[in-house]
C-alpha positions as CSV (number, residue, x, y, z in Angstrom):
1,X,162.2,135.4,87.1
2,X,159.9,137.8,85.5
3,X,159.1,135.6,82.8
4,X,158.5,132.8,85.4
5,X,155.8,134.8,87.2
6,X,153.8,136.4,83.8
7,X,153.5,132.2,82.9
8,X,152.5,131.1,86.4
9,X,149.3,133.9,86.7
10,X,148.0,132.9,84.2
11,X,148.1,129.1,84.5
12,X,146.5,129.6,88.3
13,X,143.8,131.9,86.7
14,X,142.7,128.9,84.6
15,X,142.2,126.5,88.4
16,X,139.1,128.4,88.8
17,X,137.9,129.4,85.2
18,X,134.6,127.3,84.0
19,X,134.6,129.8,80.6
20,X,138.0,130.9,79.1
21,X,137.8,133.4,76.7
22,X,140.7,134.5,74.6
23,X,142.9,134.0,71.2
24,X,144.2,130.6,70.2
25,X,147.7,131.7,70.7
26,X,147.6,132.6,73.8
27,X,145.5,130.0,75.2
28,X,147.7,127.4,73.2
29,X,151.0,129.1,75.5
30,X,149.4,129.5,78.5
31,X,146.6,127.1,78.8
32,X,147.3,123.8,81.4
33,X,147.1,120.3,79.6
34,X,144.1,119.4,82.1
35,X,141.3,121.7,81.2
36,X,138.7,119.1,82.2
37,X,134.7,120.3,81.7
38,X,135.9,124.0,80.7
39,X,134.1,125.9,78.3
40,X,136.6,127.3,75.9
41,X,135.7,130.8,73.4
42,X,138.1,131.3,70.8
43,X,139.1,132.8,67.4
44,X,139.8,130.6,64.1
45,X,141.8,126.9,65.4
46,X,142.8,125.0,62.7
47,X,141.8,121.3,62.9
48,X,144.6,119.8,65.0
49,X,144.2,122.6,67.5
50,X,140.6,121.8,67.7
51,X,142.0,118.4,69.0
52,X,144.6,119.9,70.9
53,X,141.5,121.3,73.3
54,X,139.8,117.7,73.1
55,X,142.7,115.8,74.5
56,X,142.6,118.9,76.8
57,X,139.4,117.9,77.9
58,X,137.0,121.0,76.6
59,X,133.5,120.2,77.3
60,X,132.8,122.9,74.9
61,X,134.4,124.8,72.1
62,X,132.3,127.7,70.8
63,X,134.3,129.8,68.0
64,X,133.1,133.3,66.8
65,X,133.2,132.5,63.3
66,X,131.4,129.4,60.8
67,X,133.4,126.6,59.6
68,X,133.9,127.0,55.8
69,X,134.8,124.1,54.9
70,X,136.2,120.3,56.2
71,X,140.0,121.0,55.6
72,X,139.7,124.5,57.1
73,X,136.9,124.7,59.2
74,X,137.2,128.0,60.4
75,X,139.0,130.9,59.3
76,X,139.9,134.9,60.4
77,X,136.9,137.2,60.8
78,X,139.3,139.7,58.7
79,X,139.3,137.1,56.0
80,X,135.4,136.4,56.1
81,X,135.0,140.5,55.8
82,X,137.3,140.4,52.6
83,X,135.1,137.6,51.4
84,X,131.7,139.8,51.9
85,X,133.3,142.8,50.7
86,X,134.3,140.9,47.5
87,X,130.9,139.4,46.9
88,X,129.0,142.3,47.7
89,X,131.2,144.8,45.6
90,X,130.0,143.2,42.3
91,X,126.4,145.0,43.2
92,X,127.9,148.0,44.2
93,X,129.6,149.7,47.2
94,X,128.2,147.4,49.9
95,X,127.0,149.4,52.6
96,X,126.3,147.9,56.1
97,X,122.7,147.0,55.7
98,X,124.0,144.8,52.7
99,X,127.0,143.3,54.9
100,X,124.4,142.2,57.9
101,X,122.0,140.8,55.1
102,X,124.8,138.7,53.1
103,X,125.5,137.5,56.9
104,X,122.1,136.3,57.6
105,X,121.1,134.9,54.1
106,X,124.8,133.0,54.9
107,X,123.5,131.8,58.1
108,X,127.0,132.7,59.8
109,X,126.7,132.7,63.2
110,X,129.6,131.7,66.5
111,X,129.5,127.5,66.1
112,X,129.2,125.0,69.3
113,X,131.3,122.1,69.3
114,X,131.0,119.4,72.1
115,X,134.5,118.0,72.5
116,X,133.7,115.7,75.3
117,X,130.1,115.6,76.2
118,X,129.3,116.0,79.7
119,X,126.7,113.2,81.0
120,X,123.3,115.0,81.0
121,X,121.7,115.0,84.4
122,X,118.5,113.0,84.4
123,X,117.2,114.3,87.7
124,X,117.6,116.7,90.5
125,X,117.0,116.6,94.1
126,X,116.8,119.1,97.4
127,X,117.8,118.8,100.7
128,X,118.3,120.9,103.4
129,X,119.4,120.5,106.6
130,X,117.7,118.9,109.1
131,X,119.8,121.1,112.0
132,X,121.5,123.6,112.2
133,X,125.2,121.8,113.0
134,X,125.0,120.8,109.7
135,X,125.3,123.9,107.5
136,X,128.8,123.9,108.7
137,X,129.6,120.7,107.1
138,X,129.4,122.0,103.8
139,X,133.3,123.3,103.8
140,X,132.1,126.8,101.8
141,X,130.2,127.6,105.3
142,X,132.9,125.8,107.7
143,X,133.4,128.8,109.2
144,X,129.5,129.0,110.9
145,X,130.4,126.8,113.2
146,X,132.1,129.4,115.0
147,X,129.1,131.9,115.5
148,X,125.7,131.9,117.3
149,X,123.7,128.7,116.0
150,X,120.5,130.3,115.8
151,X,121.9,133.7,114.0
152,X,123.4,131.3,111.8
153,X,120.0,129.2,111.5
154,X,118.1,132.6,110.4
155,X,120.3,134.1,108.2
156,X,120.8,130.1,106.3
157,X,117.1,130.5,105.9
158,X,117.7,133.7,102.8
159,X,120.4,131.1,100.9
160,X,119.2,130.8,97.6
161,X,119.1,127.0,96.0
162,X,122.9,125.9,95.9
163,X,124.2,123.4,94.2
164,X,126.2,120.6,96.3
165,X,127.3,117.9,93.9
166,X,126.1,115.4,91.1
167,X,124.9,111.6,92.0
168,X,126.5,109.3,89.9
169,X,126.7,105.6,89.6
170,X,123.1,104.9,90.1
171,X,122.2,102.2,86.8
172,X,118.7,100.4,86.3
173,X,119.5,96.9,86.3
174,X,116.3,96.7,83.5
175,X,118.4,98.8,81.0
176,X,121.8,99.3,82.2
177,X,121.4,102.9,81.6
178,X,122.6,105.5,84.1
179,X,120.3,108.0,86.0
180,X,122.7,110.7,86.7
181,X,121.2,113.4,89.3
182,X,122.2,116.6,90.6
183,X,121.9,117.2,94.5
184,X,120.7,120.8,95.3
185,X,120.0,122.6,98.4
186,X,118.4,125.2,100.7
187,X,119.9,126.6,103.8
188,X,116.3,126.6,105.4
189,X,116.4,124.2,108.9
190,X,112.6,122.7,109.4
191,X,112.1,125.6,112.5
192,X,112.6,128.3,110.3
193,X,110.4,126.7,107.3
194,X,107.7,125.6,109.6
195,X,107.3,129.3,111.4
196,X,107.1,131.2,107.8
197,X,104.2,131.1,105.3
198,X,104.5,128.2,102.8
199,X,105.2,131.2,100.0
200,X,108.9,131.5,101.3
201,X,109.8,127.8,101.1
202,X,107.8,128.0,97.5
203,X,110.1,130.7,95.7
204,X,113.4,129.0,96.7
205,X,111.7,125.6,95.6
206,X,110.8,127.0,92.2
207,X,114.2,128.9,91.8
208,X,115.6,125.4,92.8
209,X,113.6,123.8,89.5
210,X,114.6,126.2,87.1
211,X,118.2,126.5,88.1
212,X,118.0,122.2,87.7
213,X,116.4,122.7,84.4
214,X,119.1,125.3,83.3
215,X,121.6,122.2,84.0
216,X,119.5,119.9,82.1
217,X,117.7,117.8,84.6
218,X,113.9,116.8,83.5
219,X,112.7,115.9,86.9
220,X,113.0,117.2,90.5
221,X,112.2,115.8,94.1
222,X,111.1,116.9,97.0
223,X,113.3,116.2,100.0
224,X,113.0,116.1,103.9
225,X,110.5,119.1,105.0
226,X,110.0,120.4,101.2
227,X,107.7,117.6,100.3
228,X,105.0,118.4,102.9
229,X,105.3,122.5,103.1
230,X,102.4,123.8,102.3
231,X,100.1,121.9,99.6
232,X,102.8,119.1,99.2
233,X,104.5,120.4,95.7
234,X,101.4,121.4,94.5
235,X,102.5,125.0,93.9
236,X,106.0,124.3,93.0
237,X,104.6,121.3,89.9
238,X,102.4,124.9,88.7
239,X,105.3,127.1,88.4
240,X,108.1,124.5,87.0
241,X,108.5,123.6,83.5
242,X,110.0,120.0,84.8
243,X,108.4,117.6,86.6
244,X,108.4,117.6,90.3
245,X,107.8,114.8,93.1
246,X,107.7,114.5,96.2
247,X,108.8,111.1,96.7
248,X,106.2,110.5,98.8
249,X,104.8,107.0,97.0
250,X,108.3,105.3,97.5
251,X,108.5,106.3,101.1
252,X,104.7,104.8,101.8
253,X,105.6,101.3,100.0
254,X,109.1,101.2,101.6
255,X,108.0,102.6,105.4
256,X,105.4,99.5,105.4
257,X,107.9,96.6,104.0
258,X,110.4,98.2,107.1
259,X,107.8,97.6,109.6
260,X,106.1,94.2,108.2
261,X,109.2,93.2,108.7
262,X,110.1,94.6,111.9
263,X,106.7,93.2,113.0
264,X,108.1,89.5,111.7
265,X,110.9,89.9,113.5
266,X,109.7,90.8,116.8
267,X,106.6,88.6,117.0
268,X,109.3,85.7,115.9
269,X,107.0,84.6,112.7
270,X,103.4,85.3,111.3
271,X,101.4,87.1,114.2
272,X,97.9,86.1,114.9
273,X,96.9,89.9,115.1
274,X,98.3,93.6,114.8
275,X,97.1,96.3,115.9
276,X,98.4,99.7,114.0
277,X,98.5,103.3,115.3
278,X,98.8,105.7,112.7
279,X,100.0,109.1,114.6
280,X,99.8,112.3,111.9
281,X,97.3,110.1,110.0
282,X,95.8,112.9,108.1
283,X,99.2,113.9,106.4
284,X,100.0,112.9,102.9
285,X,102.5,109.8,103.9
286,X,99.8,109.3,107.2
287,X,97.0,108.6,105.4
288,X,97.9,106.5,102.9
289,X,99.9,104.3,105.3
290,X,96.5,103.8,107.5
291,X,94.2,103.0,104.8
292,X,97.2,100.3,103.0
293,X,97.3,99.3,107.1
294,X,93.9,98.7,107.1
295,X,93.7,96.4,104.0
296,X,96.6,94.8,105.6
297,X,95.5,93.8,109.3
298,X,92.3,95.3,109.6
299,X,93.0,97.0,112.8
300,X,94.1,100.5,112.7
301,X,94.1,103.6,115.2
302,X,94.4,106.9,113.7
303,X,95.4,110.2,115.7
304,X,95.7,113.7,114.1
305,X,94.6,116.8,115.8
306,X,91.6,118.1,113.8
307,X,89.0,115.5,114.1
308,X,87.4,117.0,111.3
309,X,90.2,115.5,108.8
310,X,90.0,112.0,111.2
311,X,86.4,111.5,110.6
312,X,86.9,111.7,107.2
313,X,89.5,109.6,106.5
314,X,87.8,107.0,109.0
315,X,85.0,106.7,106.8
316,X,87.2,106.7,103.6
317,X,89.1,103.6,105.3
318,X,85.4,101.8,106.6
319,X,84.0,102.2,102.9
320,X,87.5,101.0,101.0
321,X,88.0,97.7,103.7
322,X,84.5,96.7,105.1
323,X,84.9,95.3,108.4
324,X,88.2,97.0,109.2
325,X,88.1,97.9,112.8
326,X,89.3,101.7,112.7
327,X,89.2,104.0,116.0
328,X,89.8,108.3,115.4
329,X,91.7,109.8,118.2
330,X,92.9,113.2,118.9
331,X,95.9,111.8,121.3
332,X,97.8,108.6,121.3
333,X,98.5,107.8,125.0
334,X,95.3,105.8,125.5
335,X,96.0,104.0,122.6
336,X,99.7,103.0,122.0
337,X,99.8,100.7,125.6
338,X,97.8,98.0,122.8
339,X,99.4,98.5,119.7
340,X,101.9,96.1,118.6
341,X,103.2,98.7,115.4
342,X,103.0,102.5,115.6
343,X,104.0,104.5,112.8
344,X,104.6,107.7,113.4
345,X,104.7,110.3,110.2
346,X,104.3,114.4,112.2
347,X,106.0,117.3,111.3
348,X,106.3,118.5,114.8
349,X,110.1,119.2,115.7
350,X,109.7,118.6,119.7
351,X,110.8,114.7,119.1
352,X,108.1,114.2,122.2
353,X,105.4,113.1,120.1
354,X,105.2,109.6,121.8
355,X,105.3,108.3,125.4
356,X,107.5,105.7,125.2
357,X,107.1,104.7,128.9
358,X,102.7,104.0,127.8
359,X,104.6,101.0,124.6
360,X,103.4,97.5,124.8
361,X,106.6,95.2,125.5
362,X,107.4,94.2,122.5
363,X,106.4,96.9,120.2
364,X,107.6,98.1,117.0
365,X,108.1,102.2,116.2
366,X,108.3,102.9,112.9
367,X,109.2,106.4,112.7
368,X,109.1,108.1,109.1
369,X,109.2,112.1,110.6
370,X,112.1,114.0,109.8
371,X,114.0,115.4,112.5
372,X,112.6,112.2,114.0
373,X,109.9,111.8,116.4
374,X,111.4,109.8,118.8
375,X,114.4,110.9,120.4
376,X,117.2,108.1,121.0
377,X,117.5,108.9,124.7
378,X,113.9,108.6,124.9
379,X,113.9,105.1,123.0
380,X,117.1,104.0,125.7
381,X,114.5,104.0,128.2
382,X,112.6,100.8,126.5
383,X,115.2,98.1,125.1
384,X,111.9,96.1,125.1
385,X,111.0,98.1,122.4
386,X,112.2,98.5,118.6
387,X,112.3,101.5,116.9
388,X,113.3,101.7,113.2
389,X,113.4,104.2,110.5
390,X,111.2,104.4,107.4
391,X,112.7,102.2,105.2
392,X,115.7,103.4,102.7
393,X,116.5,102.0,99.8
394,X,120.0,100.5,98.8
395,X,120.3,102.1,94.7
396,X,121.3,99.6,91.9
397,X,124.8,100.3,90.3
398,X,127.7,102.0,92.3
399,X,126.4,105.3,93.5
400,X,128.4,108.3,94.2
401,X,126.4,111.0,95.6
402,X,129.4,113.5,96.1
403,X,127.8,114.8,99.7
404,X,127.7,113.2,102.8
405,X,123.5,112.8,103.0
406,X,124.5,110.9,106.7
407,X,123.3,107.6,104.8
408,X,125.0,104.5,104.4
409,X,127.3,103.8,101.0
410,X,125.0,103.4,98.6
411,X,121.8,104.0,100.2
412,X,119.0,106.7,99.9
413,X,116.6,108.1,101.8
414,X,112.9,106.8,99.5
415,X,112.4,110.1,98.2
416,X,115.5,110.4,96.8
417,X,115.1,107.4,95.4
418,X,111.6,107.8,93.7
419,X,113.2,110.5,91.9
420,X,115.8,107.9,90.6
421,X,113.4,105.6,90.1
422,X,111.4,108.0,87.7
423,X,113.9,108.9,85.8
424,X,115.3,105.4,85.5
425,X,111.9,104.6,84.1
426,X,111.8,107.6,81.9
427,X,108.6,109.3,83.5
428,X,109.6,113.0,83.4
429,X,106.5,113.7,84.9
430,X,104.6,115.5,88.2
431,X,104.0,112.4,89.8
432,X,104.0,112.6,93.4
433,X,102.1,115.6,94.7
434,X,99.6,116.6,97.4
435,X,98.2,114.9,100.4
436,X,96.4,112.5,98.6
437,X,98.6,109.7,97.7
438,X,97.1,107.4,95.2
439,X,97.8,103.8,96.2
440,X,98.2,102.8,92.7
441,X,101.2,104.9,92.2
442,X,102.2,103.4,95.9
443,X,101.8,99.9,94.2
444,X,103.5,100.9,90.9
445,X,106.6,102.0,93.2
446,X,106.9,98.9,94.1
447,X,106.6,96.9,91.1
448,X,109.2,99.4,89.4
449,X,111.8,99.0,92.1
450,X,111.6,95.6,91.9
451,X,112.1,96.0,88.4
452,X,115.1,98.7,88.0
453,X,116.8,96.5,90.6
454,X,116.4,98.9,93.8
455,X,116.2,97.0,97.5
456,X,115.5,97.9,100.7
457,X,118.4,98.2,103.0
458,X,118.2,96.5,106.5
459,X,115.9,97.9,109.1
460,X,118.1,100.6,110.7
461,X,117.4,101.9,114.3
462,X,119.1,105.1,115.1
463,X,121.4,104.9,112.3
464,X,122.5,101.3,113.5
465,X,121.4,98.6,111.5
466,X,119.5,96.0,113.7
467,X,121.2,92.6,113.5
468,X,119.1,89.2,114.5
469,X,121.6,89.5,118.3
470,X,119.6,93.1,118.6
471,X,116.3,91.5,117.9
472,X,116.7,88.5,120.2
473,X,117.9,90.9,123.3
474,X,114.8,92.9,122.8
475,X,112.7,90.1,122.6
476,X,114.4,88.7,125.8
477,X,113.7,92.3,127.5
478,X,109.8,92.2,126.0
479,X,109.2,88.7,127.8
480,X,110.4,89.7,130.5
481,X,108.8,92.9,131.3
482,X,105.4,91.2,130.3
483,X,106.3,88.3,133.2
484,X,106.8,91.7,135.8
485,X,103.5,93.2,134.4
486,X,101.5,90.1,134.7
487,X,101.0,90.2,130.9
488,X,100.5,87.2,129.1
489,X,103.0,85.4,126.6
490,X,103.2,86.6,123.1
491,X,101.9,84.5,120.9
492,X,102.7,84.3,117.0
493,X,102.1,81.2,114.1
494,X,105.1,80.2,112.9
């Protein structure tokens, strides 16, 4: 029985071991047959006990000693000290200045051997959570659940950048190759990032970079409230040795394909005329959407609260698309009763950033904000209306994210998926960053998701997706309210 339990502590010891340390007799006795991804430091294995590990499943193998030859790679650090002592002794009575010199002229150092190469991570990304309910979803903080939210919301808010889980399955259709990522996080909701000076939210994000380039990623995004903190990954690009993105260019060109289509769908074919309303149009994902908007159907309204930043993205839009018809506004109310697509992109967390009661019948809400802008009980009110997400992106291959990210199977939020997308593409590079999107890199977005094989997934409304029975009941409901208002028919071109 006593011999039992000195085999069995051992063998549990090894469950949670990522580096076992430790002669090759003893690791040979007491070792498990599945030491999958361990590191492994040893002594002097011969050859077959060097594939004894592999069939193990050793990631690594690092011995203290140099191989010395094919047939006996590595041998006793006793025996290597009788072989310098032997040497040396023919030019007299080696001391150890001459012993650490025959070493180094040797080149003897520990050797690194990978048994079974571990895929190297391509890219990493960061989440956090959007509420506070879901810190206890990660099993290590379960137990949160069980205390006062917001204690637990400002103390989440110290967490250093953990590491959830690596993406896998995620292959360019181009090149077949797979984009393996790693999926990081903070414990910083978007209340306690938004009430604390960018600088906070900047050292986690740069601790977050270097612990992703310490696991061999090359690139990093920007997820959720990260991306627009402060100067936008500015900052974070200066102080990482990686590349870093926001994501943002991915989100622009997939928000507009969700709402052209969402448009489509609820005019029932090619509308005459759209009027846009841009609300948080001075924001990096705002103002890019408003001046592509512009280009697009030459009636936009934009609303932000310093009409400083308006007036000079109004004139930006009126020089870029001649004749556009673009109107500045501080508020939205007097302006979304005429719109037939609003797309709201805020950071404000009150979800009461639109009156949904002031919507035209009919009208489409494509909401980008994270939390969202419009609350679901808010949207019940108007079944006349639809209101979508920004558009996510269903990822070529068969990926495994290895955390719930409250998306479909297979699907991705844009920013998560621009970082795929880079890296897929083999651009290790800052490439999304700041509040002023270029629209080329919106444009080359595009043309490289079409290439690499990524699609966007079916306009989803609430986390629902909307089927073509949804559209026609709101459409039904939109006809009808304009017959009780006195409002004439919709029309649209076929």
């Amino acid at each position: 029985m006593a011999a039992k339990s000195r085999t069995q502590l051992p063998r549990r010891s090894f469950k949670w071991a990522d580096v076992i340390a430790g002669d090759f007799a003893y690791l040979r006795r007491f070792a498990p047959a599945d030491l999958k991804n361990r590191v492994v430091i040893t002594d002097d294995p011969a050859p077959h006990e060097i594939e004894d590990l592999r069939r193990r499943g050793v990631t690594t193998l690092i011995t203290m000693s140099p191989p010395l030859s094919a047939t006996q790679p590595f041998v006793s650090t006793d025996v290597l000290e009788a072989i310098v002592v032997a040497i040396t002794e023919s030019m007299g009575q080696p001391g150890e200045a001459e012993v650490l010199d025959f070493i180094a002229a040797a080149g003897w150092e520990p050797t690194v051997q990978q048994l079974n190469p571990a895929p190297r991570p391509k890219f990493a990304f960061v989440i956090h959570p959007l509420r506070t309910s879901l810190i206890a979803n990660d099993r290590r903080f379960a137990w949160t659940r069980y205390l006062p939210q917001r204690m637990v919301e400002y103390v989440a808010a110290f967490f250093p950048p953990m590491y959830l889980s690596r993406m896998r399955g995620i292959r360019s259709m181009a090149t077949g190759e797979e984009a393996e990522g790693i999926l990081l996080t903070l414990g910083t909701t978007p209340r306690e990032m938004m009430r604390r000076e960018p600088a906070f939210t900047y050292r986690r994000l740069i601790r977050a970079s270097r612990m992703a380039e310490r696991m061999g990623a090359k690139l990093m995004g920007l997820g959720a409230f990260t991306s627009v903190v402060g100067d936008a990954g500015i900052t974070v690009a200066q102080k990482s040795t990686i590349g870093i993105t926001s994501g943002n260019s991915l989100t622009v060109a997939a928000t507009l394909e969700a709402a052209k289509q969402a448009v489509l769908a609820m005019k029932g074919g090619r509308p005459e005329k759209v009027r846009a309303v841009v609300i948080g149009a001075t924001g990096s994902i705002g103002a890019v959407c408003a001046r592509l908007l512009a280009q697009a159907v030459r009636d936009v309204v934009l609303v932000a609260p310093r009409p400083e930043r308006l007036l000079a993205l109004k004139q930006q839009i009126e020089a870029e698309t001649p004749g556009a018809r673009v109107i500045a506004a501080t508020h939205p109310d007097a302006y979304v009763g005429d719109a037939d697509l609003i797309v709201t992109t805020t950071s404000a967390l009150s979800g009461k950033v639109i009156n949904v009661d002031k919507l035209k019948p009919g009208a489409v809400v494509c909401d980008v904000a994270r939390p969202p802008d419009v609350r679901e009980e808010d949207a019940a009110r108007r079944p006349d209306v639809l209101v979508v997400e920004s558009g996510e992106i269903i990822l070529p291959g068969e990926p495994d994210f290895g955390f719930d990210i409250d998306m479909p199977p297979g699907t991705a939020y844009a920013c998560l998926s621009e970082t795929a997308l880079l890296a897929m593409e083999g651009k290790y590079e800052d490439y999304t960053l700041g509040r002023n999107i270029d629209m080329e890199r919106v444009k080359e977005m595009y043309r490289l998701m079409k290439k690499h094989g990524l699609k966007l997934a079916g306009l989803r409304s609430f986390g629902v997706y909307v089927t073509e029975d949804m559209i026609a009941e709101k459409r039904r409901r939109a006809d009808e309210r304009r017959r009780l208002l006195g409002l004439p028919a919709e029309e649209a071109l076929a």
